[in-house]
C-alpha positions as YAML, in Angstrom:
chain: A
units: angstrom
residues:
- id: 1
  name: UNK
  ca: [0.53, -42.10, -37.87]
- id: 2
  name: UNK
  ca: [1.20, -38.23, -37.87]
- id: 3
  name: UNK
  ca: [2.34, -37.75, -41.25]
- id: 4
  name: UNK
  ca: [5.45, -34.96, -41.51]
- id: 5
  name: UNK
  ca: [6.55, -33.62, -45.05]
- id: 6
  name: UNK
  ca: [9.28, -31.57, -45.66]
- id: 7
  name: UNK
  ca: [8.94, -29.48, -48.76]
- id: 8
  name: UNK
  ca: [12.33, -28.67, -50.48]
- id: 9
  name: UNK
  ca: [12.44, -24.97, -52.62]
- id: 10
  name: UNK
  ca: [14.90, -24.32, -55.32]
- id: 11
  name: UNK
  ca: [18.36, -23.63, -53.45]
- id: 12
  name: UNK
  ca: [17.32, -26.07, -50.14]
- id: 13
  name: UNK
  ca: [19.86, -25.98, -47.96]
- id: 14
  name: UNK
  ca: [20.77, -30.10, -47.51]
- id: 15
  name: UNK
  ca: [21.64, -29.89, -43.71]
- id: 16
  name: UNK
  ca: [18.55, -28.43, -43.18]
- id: 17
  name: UNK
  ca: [16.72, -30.70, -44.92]
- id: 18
  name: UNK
  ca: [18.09, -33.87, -43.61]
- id: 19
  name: UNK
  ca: [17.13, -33.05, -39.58]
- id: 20
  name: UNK
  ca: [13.61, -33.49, -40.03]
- id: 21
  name: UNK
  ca: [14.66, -36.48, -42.31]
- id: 22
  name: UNK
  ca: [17.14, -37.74, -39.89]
- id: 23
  name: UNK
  ca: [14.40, -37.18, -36.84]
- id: 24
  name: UNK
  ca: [11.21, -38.24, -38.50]
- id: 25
  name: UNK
  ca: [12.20, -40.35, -41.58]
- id: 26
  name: UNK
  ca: [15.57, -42.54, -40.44]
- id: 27
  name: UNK
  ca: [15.29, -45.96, -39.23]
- id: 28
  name: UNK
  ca: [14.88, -46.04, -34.88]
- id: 29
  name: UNK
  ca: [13.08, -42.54, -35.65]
- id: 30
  name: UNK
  ca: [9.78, -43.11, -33.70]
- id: 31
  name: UNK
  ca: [6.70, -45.34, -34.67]
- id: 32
  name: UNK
  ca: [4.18, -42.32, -34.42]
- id: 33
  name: UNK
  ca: [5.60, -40.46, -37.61]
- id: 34
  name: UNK
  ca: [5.48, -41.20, -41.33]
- id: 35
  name: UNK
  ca: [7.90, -38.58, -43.00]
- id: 36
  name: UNK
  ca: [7.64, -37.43, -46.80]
- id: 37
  name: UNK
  ca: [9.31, -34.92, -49.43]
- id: 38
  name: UNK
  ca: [7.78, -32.97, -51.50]
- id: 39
  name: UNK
  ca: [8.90, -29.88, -53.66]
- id: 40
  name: UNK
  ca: [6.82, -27.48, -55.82]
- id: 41
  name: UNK
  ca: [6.93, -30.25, -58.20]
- id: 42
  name: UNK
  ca: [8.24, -33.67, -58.11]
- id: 43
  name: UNK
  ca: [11.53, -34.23, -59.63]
- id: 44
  name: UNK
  ca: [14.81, -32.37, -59.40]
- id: 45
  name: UNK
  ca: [15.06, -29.65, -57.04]
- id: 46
  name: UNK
  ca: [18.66, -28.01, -56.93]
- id: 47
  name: UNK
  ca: [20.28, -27.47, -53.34]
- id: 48
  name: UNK
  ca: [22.24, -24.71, -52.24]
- id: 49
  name: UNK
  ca: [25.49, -26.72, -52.61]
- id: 50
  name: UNK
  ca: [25.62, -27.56, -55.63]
- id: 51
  name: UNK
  ca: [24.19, -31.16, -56.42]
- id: 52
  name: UNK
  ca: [19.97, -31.45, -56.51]
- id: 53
  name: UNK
  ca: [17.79, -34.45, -54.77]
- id: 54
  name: UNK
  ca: [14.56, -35.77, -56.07]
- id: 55
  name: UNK
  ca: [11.34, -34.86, -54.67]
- id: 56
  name: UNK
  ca: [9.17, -37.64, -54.72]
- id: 57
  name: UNK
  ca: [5.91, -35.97, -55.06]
- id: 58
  name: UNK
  ca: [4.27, -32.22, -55.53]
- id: 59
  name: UNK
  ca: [2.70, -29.77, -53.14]
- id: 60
  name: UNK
  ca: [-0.03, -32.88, -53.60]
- id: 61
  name: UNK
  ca: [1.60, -34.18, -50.56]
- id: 62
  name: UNK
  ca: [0.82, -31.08, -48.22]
- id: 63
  name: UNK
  ca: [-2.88, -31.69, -48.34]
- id: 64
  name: UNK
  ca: [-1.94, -34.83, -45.81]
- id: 65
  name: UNK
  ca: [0.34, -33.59, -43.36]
- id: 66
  name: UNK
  ca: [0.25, -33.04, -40.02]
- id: 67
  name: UNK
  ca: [3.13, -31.21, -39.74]
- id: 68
  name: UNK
  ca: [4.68, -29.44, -42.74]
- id: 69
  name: UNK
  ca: [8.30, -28.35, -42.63]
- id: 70
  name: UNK
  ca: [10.16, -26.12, -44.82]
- id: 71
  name: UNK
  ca: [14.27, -26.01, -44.58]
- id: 72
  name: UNK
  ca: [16.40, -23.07, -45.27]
- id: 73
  name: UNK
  ca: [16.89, -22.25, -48.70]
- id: 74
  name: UNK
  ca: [19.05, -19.55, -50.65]
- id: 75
  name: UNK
  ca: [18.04, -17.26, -52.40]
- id: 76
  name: UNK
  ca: [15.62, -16.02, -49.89]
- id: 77
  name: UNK
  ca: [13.05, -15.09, -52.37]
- id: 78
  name: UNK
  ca: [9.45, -15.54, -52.21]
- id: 79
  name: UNK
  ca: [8.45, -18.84, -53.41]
- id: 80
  name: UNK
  ca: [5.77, -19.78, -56.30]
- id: 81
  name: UNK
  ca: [2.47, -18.17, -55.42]
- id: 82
  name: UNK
  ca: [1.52, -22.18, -55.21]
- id: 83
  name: UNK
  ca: [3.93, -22.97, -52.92]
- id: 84
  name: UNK
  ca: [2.77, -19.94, -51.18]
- id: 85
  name: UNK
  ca: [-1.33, -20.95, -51.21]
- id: 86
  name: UNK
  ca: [-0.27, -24.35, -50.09]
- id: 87
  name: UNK
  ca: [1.47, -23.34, -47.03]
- id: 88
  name: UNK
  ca: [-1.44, -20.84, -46.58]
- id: 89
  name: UNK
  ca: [-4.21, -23.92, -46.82]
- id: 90
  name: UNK
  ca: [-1.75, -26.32, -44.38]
- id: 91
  name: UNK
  ca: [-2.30, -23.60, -41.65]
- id: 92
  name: UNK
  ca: [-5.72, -22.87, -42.02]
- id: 93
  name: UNK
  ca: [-6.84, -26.65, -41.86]
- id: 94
  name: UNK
  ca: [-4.64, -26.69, -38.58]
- id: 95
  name: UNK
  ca: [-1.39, -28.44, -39.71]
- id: 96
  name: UNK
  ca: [1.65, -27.18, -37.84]
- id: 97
  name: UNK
  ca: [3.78, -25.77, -40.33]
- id: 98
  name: UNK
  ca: [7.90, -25.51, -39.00]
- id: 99
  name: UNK
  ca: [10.72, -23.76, -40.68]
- id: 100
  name: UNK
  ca: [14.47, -24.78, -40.34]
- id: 101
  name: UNK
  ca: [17.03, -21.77, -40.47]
- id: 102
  name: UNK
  ca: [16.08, -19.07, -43.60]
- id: 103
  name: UNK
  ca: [12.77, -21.23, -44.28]
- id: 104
  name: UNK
  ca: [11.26, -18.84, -42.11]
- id: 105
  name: UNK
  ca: [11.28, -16.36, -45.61]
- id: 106
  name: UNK
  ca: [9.06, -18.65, -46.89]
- id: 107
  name: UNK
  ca: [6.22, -18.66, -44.24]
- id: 108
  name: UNK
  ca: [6.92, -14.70, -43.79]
- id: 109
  name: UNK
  ca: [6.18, -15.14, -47.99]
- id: 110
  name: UNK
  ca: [3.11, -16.51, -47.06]
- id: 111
  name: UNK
  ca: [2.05, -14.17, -44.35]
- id: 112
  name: UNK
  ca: [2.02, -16.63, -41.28]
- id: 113
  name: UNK
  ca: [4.48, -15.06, -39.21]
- id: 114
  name: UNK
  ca: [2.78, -11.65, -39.16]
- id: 115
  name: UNK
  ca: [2.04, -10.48, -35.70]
- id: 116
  name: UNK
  ca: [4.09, -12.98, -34.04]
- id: 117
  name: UNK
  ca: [7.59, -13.39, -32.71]
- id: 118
  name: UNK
  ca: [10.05, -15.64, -35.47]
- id: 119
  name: UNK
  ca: [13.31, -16.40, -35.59]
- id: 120
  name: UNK
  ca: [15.94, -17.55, -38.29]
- id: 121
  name: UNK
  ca: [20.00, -17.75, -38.37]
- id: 122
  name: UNK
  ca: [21.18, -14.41, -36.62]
- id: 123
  name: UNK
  ca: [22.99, -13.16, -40.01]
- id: 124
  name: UNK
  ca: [19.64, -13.10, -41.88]
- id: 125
  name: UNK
  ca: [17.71, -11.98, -39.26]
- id: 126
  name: UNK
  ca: [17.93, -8.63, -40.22]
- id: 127
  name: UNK
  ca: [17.18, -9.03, -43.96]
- id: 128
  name: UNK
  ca: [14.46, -11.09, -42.55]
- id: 129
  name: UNK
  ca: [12.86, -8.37, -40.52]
- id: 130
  name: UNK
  ca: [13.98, -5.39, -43.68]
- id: 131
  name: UNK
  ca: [11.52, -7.53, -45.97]
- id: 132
  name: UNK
  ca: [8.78, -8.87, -43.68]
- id: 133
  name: UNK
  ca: [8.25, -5.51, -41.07]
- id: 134
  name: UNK
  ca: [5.37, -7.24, -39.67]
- id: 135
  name: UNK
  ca: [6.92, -10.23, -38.32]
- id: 136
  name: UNK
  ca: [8.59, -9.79, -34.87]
- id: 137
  name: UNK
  ca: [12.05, -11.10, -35.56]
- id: 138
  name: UNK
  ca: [14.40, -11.95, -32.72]
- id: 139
  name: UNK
  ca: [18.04, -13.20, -33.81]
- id: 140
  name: UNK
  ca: [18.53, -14.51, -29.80]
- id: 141
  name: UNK
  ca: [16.18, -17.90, -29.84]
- id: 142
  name: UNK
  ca: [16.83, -21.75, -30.77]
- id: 143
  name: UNK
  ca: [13.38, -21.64, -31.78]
- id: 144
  name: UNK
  ca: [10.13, -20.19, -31.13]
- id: 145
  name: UNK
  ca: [6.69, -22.07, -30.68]
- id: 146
  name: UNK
  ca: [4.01, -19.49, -31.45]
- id: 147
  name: UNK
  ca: [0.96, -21.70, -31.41]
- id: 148
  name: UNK
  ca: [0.89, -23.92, -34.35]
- id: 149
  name: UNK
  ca: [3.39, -21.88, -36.01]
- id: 150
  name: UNK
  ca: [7.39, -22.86, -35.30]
- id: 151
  name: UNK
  ca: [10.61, -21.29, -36.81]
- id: 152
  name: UNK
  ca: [14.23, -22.12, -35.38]
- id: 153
  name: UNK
  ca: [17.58, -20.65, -35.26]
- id: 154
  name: UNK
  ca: [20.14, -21.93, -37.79]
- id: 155
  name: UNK
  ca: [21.26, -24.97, -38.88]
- id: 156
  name: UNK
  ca: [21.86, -27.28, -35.53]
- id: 157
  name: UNK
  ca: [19.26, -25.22, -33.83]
- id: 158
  name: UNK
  ca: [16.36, -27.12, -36.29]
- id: 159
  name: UNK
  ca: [17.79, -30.16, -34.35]
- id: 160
  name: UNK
  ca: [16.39, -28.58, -31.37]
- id: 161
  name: UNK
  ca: [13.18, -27.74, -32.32]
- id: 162
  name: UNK
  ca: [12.69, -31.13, -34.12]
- id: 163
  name: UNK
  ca: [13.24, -32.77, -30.91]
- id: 164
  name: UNK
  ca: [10.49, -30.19, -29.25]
- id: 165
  name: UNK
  ca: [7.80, -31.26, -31.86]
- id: 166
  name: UNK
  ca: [8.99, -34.82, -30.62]
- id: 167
  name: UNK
  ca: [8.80, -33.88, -27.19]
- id: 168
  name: UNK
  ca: [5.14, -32.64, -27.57]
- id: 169
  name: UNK
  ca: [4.20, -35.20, -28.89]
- id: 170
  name: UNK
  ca: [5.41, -38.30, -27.37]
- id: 171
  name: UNK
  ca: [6.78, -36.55, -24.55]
- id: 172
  name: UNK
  ca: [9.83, -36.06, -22.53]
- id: 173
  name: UNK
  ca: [11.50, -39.95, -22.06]
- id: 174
  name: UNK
  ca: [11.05, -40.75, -26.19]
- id: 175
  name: UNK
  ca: [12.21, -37.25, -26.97]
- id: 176
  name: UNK
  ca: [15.91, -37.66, -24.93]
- id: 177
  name: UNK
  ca: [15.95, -41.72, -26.28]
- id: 178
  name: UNK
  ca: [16.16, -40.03, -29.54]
- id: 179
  name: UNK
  ca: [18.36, -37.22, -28.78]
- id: 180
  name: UNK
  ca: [20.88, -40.33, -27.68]
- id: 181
  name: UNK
  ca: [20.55, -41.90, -30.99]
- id: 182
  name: UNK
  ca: [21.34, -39.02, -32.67]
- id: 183
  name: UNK
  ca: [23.82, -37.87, -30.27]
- id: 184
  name: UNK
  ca: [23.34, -34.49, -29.24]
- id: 185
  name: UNK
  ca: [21.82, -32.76, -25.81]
- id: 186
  name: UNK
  ca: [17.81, -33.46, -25.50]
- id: 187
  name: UNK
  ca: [17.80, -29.78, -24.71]
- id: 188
  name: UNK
  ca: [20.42, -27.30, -24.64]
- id: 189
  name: UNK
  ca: [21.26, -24.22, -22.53]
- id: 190
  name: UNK
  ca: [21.21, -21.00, -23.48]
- id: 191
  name: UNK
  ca: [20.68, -19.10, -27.20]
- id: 192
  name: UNK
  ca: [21.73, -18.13, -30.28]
- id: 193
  name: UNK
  ca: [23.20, -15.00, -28.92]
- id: 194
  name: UNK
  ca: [25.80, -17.40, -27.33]
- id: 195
  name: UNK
  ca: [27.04, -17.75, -31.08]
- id: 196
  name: UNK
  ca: [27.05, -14.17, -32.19]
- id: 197
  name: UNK
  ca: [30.43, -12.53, -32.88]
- id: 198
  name: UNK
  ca: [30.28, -8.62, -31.92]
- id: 199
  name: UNK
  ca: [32.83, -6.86, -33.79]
- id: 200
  name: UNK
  ca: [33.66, -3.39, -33.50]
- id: 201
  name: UNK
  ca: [30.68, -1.30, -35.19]
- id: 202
  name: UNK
  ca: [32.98, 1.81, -35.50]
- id: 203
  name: UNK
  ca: [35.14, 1.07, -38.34]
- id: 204
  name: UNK
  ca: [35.68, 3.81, -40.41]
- id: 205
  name: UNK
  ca: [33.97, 6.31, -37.97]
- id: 206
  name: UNK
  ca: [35.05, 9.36, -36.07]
- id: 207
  name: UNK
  ca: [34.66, 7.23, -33.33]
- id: 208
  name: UNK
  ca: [36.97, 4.69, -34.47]
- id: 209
  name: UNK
  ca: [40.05, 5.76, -31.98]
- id: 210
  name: UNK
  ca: [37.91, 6.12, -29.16]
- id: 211
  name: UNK
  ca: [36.85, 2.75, -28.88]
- id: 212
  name: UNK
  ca: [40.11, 1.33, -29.41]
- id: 213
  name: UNK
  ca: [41.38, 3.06, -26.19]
- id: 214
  name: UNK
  ca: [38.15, 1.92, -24.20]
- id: 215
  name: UNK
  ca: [39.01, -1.68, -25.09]
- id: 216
  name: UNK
  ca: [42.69, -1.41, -24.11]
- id: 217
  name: UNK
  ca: [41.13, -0.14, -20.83]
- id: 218
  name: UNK
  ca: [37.72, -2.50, -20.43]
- id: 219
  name: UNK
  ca: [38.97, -3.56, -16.69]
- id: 220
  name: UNK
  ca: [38.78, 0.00, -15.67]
- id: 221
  name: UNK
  ca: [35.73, 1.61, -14.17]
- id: 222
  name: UNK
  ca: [35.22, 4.01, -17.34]
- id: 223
  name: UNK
  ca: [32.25, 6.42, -17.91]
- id: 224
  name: UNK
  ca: [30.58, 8.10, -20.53]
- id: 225
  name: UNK
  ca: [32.56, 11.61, -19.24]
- id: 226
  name: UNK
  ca: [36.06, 9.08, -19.41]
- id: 227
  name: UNK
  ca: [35.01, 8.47, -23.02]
- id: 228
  name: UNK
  ca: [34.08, 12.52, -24.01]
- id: 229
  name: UNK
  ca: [37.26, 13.41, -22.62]
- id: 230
  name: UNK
  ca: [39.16, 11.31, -25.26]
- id: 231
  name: UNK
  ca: [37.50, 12.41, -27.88]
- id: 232
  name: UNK
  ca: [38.48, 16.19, -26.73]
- id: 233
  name: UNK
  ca: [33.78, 16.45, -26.67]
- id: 234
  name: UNK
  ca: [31.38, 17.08, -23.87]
- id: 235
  name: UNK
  ca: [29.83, 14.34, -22.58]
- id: 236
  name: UNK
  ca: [26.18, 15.39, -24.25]
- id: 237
  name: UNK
  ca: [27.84, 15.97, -27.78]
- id: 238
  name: UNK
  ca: [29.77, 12.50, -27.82]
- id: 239
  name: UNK
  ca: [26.57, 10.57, -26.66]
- id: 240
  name: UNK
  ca: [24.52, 11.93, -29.57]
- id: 241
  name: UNK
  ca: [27.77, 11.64, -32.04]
- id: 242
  name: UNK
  ca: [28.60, 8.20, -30.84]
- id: 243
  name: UNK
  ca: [24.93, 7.12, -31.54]
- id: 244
  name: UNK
  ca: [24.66, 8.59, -34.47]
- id: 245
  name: UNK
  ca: [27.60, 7.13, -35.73]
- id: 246
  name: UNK
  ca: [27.56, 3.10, -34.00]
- id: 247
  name: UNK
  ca: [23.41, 2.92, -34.10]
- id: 248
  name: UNK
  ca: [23.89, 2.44, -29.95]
- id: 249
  name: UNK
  ca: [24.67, 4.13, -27.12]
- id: 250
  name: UNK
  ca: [27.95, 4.37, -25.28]
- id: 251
  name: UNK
  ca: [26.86, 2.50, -22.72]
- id: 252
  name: UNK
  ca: [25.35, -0.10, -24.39]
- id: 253
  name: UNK
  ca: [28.18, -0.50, -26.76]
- id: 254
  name: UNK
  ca: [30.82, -0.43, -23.50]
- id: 255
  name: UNK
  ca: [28.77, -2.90, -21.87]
- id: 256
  name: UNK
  ca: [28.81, -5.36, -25.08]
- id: 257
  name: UNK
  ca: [32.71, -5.56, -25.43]
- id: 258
  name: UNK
  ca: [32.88, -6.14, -21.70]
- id: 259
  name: UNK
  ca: [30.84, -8.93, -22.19]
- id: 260
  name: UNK
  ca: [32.39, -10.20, -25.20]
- id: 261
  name: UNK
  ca: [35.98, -9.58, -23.74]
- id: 262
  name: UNK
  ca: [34.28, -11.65, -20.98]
- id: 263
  name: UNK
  ca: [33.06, -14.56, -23.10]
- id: 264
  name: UNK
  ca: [36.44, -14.48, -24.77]
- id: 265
  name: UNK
  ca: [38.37, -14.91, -21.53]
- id: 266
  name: UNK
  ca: [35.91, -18.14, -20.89]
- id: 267
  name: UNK
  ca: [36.40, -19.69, -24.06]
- id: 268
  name: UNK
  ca: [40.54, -19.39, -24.27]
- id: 269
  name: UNK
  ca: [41.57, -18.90, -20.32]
- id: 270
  name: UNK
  ca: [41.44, -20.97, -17.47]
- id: 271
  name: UNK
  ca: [40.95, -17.73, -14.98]
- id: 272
  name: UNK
  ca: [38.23, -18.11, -12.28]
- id: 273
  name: UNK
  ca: [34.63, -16.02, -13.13]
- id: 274
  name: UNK
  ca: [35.64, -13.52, -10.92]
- id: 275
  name: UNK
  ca: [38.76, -12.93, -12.60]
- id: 276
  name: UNK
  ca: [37.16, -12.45, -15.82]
- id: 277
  name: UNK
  ca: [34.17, -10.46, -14.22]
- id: 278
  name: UNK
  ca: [36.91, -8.50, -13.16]
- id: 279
  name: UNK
  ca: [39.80, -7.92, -16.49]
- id: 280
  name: UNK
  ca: [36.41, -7.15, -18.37]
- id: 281
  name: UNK
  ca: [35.07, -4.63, -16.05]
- id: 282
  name: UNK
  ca: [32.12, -6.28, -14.96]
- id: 283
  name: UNK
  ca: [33.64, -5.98, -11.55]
- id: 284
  name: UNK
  ca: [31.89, -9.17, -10.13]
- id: 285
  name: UNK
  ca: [30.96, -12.69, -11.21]
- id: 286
  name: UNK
  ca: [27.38, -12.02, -9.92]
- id: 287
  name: UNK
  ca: [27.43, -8.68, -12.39]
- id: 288
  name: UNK
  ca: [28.78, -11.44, -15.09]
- id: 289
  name: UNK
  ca: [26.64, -13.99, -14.52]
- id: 290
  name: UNK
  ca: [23.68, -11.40, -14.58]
- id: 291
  name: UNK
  ca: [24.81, -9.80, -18.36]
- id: 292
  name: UNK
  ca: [25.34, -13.78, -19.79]
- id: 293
  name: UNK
  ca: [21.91, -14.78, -18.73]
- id: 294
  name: UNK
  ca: [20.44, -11.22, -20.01]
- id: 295
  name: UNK
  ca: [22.28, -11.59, -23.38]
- id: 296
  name: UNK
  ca: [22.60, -15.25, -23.71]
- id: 297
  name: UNK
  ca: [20.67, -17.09, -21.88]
- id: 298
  name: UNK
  ca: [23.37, -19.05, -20.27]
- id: 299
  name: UNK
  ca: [25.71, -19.69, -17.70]
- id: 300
  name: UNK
  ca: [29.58, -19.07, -17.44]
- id: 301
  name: UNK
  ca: [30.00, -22.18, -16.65]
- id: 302
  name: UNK
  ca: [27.90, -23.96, -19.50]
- id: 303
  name: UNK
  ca: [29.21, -21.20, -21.84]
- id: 304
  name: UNK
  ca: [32.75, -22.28, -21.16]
- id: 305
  name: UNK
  ca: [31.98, -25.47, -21.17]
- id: 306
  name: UNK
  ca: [30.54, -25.77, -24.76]
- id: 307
  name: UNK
  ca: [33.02, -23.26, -26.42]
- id: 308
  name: UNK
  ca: [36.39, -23.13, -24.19]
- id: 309
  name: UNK
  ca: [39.27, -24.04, -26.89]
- id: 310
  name: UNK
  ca: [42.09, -24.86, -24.41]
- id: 311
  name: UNK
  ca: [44.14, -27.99, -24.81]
- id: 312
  name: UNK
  ca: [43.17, -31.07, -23.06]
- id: 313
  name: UNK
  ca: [45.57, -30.63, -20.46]
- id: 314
  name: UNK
  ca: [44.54, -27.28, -19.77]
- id: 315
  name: UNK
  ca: [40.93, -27.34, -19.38]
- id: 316
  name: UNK
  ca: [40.37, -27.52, -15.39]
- id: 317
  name: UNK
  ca: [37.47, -24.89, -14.95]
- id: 318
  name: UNK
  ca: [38.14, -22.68, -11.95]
- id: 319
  name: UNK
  ca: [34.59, -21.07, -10.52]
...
C-alpha cells in the first residue's frame, strides 16, 4: 500500500487538512493508500479555527511515506528546523511531498520549491514570493506538478490536485469514481485567476478620477491619448505617471477592467458573448474569448456557467 501522511503545523488550517483525509483516509477512498497524521509531535496541535486535533504520531511517521502532505497553516512562519530536516529527508529519499493552500511556506521553509514554479491561494501569493525570492510563484494555477514536488491553489483547489496524485496513480476511471463519491468535477476548467477580484489599484492616487471616467466609458474604443487628454497630460507623461502610480501600464490596466466588466456581465446578465464582448470594449466575442483563456484559462461559457448568480428562472445562456 502507498502510505500518505499528512503532517499538521501549529495553526493547520482544518479544511485543508481533511481533503487528503477525505481522499486517502475515508471509507470507499481507494485500496492502494494507507493515510496517516502526524505533527511535529504527537498530541495536540491547535488549528487555525480555534479548536486543536490530535496527531497520532511524530515526524516518526515521515520516514514511511510515500507521499507526504502538508495543509495550509497560519501563521505562515517557518516551521521547527525538525519539521524542516524531515521534509528535507522525505524528498531526498524520493517521497513526493504535496502542499494544500499556504503549506507551500513550509516546503519554501525547507528550500524545495527553489528554482521551480509553486503556487498557493492568490492572496498569499505575494507574501509567498516577498519571503521565498527564489521560488517561482504564480497566483493563476489549481496546482502545479513540478516533478516529485506538488503545491495547489487554495482550499478546494487541494481537492484537485488530490485527485491528480489519484489519477497518477491508479489512473483516469478510479480517479473520476472518486471524484463522484465525493461529489465534485474529476477535473475542472480553467484557474485560479477565474476567482480573483480586480479592484481599482488607483485609490488614493492622482490617477484616481481618471480611471473612474474610463470605466463609465469601457464600451468605447479609448486610447492611451483618450486617457492623457483627461488628465489635462501628454500621452508620454501620463504613461510614466500612471505606472508609477498603479504598478501597470495603461493598457494593461484598461484591458483588465474590460475583462472584469466582462466577467461581471457573465456572472449577473443573461446578454449573448458578443454583447458583453461588446459593453466591455472587447469589441468581439472572439477578442473575449481570447483575453478569458489568456487570463483564466477558461471559457465564457464554463465561466458563466460556474459563477452566473441569476435566478433560476433567468438563467438561459445566450452564445
Amino acid at each position: 500500500m502507498h502510505h500518505v501522511v499528512a503532517l499538521a503545523l501549529p495553526g493547520v488550517v482544518a479544511f485543508d487538512l481533511a481533503i487528503p483525509a477525505q481522499v486517502f483516509g475515508a471509507p470507499g477512498s481507494p485500496d492502494f493508500y494507507r493515510f496517516s497524521l502526524c505533527a511535529a509531535e504527537a498530541g495536540p496541535v491547535a488549528t487555525s479555527t480555534g479548536f486543536e486535533l490530535i496527531a497520532p504520531r511524530g515526524l516518526d511517521a515521515l520516514p514511511e511515506a510515500g507521499t507526504v502532505i502538508v495543509p495550509g497553516y497560519a501563521p505562515h512562519d517557518p516551521p521547527a528546523p525538525a519539521v524542516i530536516e524531515a521534509l528535507r529527508t522525505a524528498a531526498e529519499r524520493g517521497a513526493r511531498v504535496v502542499s494544500v493552500c499556504t503549506g507551500a511556506f513550509a516546503l519554501a521553509a525547507a528550500g524545495l520549491l527553489d528554482g521551480r514554479r509553486a503556487t498557493t491561494h492568490w492572496l498569499d501569493a505575494p507574501d509567498l514570493s516577498h519571503r521565498y525570492p527564489e521560488v517561482d510563484v504564480d497566483p493563476a494555477p489549481l496546482y502545479i506538478d513540478a516533478d516529485l514536488i506538488m503545491t495547489s491553489a487554495g482550499f478546494t483547489a487541494g481537492i484537485d490536485l488530490c485527485l491528480h496524485l489519484v489519477r497518477e496513480d491508479l489512473g483516469a476511471d478510479t480517479a473520476a469514481e472518486l471524484a463522484r463519491r465525493l461529489v465534485v468535477p474529476a477535473h475542472r476548467e480553467g484557474n485560479q485567476a477565474q476567482y480573483i477580484s480586480r479592484p481599482l489599484p488607483v485609490d488614493g492616487t492622482g490617477m484616481a478620477d481618471v480611471c473612474a471616467w474610463a470605466l463609465q466609458h469601457l464600451d468605447h474604443p479609448l486610447t492611451v491619448a483618450d486617457l492623457a487628454r483627461r488628465a489635462s497630460l501628454s500621452p508620454r507623461s501620463f504613461a510614466r505617471r500612471f505606472t508609477a502610480e498603479t504598478g501597470t501600464t495603461p493598457l494593461r490596466w484598461l484591458n483588465a477592467q474590460r475583462l472584469q466588466q466582462a466577467r461581471c456581465l457573465l456572472e449577473t446578465t443573461g446578454l449573448s458573448v458578443e454583447e458583453i464582448a461588446q459593453q466591455s470594449g472587447l469589441g468581439t466575442a472572439t477578442n473575449l474569448r481570447l483575453h478569458l483563456e489568456r487570463e483564466a484559462k477558461t471559457t465564457p461559457t464554463a465561466y458563466r456557467r460556474t459563477f452566473q448568480r441569476l435566478p433560476a428562472t433567468d438563467q438561459q445562456e445566450r452564445t
